[in-house]
C-alpha positions as CSV (number, residue, x, y, z in Angstrom):
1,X,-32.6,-81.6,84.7
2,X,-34.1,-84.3,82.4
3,X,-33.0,-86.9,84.3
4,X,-34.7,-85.4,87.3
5,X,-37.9,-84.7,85.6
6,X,-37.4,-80.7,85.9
7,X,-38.2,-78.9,82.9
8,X,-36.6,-75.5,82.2
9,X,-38.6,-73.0,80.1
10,X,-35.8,-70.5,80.3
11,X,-32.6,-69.0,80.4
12,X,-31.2,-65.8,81.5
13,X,-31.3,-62.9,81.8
14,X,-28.4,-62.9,79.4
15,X,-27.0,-59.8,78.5
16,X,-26.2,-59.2,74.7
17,X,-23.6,-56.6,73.5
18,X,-23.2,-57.6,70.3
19,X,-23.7,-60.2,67.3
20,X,-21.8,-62.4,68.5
21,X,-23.3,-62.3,72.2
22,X,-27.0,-62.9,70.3
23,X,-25.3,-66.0,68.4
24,X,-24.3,-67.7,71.9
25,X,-27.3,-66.8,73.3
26,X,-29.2,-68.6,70.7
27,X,-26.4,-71.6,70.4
28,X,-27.0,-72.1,74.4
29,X,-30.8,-71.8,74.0
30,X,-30.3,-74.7,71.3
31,X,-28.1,-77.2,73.5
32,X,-30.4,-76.3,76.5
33,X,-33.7,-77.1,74.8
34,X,-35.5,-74.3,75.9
35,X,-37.8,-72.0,74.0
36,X,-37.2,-68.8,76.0
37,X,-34.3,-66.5,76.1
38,X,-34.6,-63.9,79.3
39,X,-32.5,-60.9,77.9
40,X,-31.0,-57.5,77.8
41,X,-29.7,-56.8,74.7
42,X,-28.0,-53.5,73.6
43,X,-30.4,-51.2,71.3
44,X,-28.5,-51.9,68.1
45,X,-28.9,-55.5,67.9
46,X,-32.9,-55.9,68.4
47,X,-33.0,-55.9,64.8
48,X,-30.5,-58.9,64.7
49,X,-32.3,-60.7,67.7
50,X,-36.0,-60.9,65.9
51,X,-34.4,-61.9,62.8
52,X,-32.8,-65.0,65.1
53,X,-36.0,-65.3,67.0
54,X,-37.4,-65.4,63.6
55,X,-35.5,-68.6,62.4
56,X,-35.3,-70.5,65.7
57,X,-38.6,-69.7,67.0
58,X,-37.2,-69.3,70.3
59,X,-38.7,-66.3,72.5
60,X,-37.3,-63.1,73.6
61,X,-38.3,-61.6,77.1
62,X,-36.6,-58.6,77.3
63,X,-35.8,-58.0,81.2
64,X,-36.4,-54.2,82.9
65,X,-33.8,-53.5,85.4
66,X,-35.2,-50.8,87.0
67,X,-34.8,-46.8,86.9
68,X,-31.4,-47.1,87.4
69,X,-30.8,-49.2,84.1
70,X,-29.9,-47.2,80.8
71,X,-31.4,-49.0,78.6
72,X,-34.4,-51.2,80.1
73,X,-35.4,-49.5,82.9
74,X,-39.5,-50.4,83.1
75,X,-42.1,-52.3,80.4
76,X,-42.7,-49.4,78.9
77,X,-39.1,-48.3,77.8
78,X,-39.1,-52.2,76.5
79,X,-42.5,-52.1,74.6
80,X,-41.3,-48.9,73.1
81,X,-38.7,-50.6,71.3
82,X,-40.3,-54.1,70.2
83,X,-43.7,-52.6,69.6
84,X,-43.4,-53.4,65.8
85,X,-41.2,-55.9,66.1
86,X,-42.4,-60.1,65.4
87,X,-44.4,-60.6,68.6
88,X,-41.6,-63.7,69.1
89,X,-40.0,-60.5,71.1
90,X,-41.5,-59.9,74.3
91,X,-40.9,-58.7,77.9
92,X,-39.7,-60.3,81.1
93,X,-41.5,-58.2,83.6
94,X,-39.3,-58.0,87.1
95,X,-42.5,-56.6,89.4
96,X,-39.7,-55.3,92.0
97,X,-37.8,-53.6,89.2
98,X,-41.4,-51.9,87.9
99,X,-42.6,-51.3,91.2
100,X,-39.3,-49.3,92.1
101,X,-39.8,-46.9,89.0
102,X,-42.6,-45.6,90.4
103,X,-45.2,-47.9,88.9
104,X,-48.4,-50.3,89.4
105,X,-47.1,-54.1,88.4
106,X,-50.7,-54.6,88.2
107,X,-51.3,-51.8,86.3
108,X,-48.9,-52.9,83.7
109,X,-49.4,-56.0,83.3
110,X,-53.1,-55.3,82.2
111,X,-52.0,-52.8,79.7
112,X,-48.7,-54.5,78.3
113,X,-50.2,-58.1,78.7
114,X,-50.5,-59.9,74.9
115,X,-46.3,-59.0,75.1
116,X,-45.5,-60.3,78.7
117,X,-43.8,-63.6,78.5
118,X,-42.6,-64.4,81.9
119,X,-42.8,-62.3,85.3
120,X,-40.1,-62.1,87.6
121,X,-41.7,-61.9,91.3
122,X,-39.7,-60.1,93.7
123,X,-41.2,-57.6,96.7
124,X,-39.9,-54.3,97.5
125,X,-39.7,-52.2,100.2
126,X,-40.5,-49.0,99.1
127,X,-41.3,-47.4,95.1
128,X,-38.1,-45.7,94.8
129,X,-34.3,-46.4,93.3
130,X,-33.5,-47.2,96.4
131,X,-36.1,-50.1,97.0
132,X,-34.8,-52.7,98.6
133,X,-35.8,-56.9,98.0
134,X,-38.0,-58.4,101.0
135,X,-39.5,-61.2,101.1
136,X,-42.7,-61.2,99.2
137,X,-45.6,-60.4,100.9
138,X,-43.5,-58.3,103.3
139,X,-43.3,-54.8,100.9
140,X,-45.3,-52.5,99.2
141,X,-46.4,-54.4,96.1
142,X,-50.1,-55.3,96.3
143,X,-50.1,-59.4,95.3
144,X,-53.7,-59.3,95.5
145,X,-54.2,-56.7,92.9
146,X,-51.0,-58.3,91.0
147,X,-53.4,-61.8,90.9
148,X,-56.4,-60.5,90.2
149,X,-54.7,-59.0,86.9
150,X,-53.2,-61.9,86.3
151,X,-56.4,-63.6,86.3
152,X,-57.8,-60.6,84.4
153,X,-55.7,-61.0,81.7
154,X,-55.6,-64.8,82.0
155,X,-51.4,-64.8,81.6
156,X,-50.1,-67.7,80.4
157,X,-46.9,-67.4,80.9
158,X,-44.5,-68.0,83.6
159,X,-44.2,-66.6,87.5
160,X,-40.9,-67.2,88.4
161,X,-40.1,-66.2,92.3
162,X,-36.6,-64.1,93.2
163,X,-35.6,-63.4,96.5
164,X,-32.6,-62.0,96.7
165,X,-30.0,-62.3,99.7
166,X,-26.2,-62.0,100.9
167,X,-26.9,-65.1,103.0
168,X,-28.8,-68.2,103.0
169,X,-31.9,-67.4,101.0
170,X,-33.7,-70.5,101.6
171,X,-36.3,-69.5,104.4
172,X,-36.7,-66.2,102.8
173,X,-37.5,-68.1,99.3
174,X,-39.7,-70.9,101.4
175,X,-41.8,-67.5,103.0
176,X,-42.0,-66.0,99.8
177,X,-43.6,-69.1,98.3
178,X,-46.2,-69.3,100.9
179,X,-46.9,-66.0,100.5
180,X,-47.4,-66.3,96.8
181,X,-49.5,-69.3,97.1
182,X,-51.7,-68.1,99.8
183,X,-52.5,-64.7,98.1
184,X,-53.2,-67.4,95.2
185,X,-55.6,-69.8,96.8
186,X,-58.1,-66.4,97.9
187,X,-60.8,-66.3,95.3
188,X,-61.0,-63.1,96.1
């Protein structure tokens, strides 16, 4: 990546079971050189995780999987849990994932934004489980309100784009980006 003048900001989402799982997670974050761990870490070792946060001062964004998930399934079930935790434990906001539990990425992003760390951007077809990815710009979620809250809140972190597909993905991710950047350019 250096070597091709890419910078990565991130890894994951990594999933983390245990102790051990955290210590890899941070050992990989080391060798990698990245200040961001993307993660979904079991309920008994958040504790563990902000201590390791604590003494690496890496970040946590804790991913949302959607209303399907057990133990993440939308900001507000993450927030819950990291509320009075060291704010170097966040959330990874998947707009797709929120939008399919029923809610307003927009919406959310305004109330939970001082503990949003990075955003996942992937459109929906429709604000149920059984949403399905499109390329963005082509769902339900409303980009335009989604930007204006991100200029709102003036989020500093990072937009990362998903589009997710059984076959090539590259038009759909090329479409998506356009999309994105065109919703970006109104001043509206």
């Amino acid at each position: 990546f250096k070597a091709a003048s890419i910078t990565v900001y991130g890894l994951g989402v990594i999933y983390m079971k245990n102790i051990q799982d955290v210590d890899n997670a941070f050992a990989y974050a080391k060798r990698a050189g990245v200040n961001m761990i993307i993660a979904s870490p079991a309920y008994d070792v958040l504790s563990y995780l902000g201590k390791k946060a604590k003494e690496s001062q890496i970040r946590i964004a804790i991913h949302n999987h959607g209303p399907e998930d057990k133990l993440f399934p939308d900001v507000n079930s993450i927030y819950s849990r990291i509320k009075n935790m060291d704010p170097l434990i966040g959330i990874c906001m998947d707009i797709g994932h929120t939008f399919r539990s029923g809610q307003d990425p927009a919406s959310v992003l305004v109330k939970y934004h001082s503990r949003i760390y990075d955003m996942h951007l992937k459109d929906v077809d429709e604000p149920t489980m059984n949403g399905k990815t499109v390329i963005n710009g082509m769902g339900k979620i409303n980009f335009v309100s989604l930007v204006k809250a991100l200029r709102k809140t003036k989020y500093a972190g990072h937009c990362s784009l998903e589009y997710e597909s059984k076959t090539d993905p590259a038009m759909g991710i090329a479409q998506s980006m356009g999309n994105f950047r065109g919703v970006l350019a109104c001043k509206g």
